[in-house]
C-alpha positions in Angstrom: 53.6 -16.3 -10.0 53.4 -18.8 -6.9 53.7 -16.9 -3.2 54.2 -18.0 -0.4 53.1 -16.3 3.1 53.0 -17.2 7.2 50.4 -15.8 9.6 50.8 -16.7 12.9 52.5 -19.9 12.4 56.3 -20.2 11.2 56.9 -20.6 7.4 57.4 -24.3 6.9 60.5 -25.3 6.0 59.6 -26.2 2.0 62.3 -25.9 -1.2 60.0 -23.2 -3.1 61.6 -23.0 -6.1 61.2 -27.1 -6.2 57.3 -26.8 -5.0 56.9 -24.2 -7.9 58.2 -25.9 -10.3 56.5 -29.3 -9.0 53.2 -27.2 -9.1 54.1 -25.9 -12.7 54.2 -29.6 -14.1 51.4 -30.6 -12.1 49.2 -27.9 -13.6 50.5 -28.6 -17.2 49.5 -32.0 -17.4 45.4 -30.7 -17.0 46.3 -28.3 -20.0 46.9 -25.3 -17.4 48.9 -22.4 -16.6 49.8 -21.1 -13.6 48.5 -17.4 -12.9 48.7 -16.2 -9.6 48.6 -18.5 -6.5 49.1 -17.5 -3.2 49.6 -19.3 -0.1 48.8 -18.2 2.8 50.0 -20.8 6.2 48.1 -20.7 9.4 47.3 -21.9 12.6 44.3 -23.7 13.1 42.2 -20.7 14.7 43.3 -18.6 11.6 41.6 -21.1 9.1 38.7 -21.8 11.6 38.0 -17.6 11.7 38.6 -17.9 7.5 36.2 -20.8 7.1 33.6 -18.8 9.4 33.8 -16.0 7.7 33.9 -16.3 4.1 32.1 -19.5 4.0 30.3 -19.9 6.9 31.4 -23.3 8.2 32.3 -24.1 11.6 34.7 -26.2 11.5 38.8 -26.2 11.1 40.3 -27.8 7.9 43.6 -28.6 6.4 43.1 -26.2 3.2 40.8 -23.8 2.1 41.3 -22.7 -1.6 39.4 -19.8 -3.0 39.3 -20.2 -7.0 40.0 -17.1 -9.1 40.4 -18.9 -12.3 40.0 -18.2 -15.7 39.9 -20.0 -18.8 42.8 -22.3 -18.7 45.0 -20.2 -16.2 44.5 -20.7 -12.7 44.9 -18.3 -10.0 43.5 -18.4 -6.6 44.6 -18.5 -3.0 45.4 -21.3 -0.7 45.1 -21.1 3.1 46.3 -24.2 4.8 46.7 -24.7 8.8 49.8 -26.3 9.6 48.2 -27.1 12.8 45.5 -29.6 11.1 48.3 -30.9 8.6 50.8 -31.8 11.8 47.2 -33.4 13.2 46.4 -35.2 10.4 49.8 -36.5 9.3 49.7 -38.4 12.7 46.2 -39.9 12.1 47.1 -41.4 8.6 50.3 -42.3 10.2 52.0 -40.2 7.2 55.2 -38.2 7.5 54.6 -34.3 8.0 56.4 -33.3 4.9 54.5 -35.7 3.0 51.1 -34.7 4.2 51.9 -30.8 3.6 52.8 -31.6 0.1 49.2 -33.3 -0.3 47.9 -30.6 1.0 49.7 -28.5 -0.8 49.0 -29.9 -4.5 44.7 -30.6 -3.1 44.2 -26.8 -3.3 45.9 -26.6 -6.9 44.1 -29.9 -7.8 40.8 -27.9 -7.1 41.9 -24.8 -9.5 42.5 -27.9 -12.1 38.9 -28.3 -11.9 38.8 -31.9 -9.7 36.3 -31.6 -6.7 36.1 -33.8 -3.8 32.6 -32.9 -2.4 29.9 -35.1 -4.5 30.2 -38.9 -4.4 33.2 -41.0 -5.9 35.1 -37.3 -6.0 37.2 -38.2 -3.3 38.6 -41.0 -5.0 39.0 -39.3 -8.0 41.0 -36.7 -6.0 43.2 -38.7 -3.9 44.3 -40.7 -7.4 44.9 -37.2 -8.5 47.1 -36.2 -5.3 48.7 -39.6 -5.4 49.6 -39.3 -9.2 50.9 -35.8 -8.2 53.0 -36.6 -5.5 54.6 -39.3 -7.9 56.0 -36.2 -9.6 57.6 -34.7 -7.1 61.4 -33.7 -7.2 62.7 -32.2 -3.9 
């Protein structure tokens, strides 16, 4: 079961069935099923106070995902700031929409097992997000 929750921020305005089912195929394709998955959207002093506290970084970020995942099923929660996605979808010059759903589909990219931490990750992750997004039927 996919959730989705607001804190402090309005829920954005995404077709859930169509991101579940999106995230459904997404999964498959890494021989996974979907568990439970919860996101949780936030401002950006929301994630900051989440980073800080259960992982000690001082900084804001786009996503935080917190792995609960076992054997081939993934579960886990998803905070994302809406603030940082809104920022960031103006840096890369990207449409909002399309930079949520990035965001969206990183954080269940990470319960597939892909990192983006350790050198030529990143790349391996925005192929991932990229081939992802490809799938996409809204």
């Amino acid at each position: 079961m996919i959730t989705y929750n607001n804190e402090g921020v309005r829920m954005p305005n995404i077709k859930k069935r169509a991101i579940t089912a999106w995230i459904k195929a997404v999964t498959s394709t890494y021989g996974k099923k979907v568990g439970e998955v919860g996101y949780l959207f936030v401002n950006d002093e929301k994630i900051l106070e989440v980073n800080r506290e259960y992982l000690s970084h001082d900084y804001y970020t786009d996503i935080i995902t917190f792995d609960y995942s076992e054997g081939d099923t993934i579960n886990g929660d998803l905070v994302i700031s809406l603030d940082t996605v809104r920022t960031n979808a103006d840096l890369f010059g990207k449409a909002y929409d399309e930079e949520l759903h990035r965001v969206i589909i990183h954080g269940i990219l990470h319960l597939c097992g892909i990192n983006d931490k350790a050198p030529g990750e990143r790349e391996i992750m925005e192929e991932a997000e990229n081939k992802a997004l490809g799938m996409i039927a809204l």
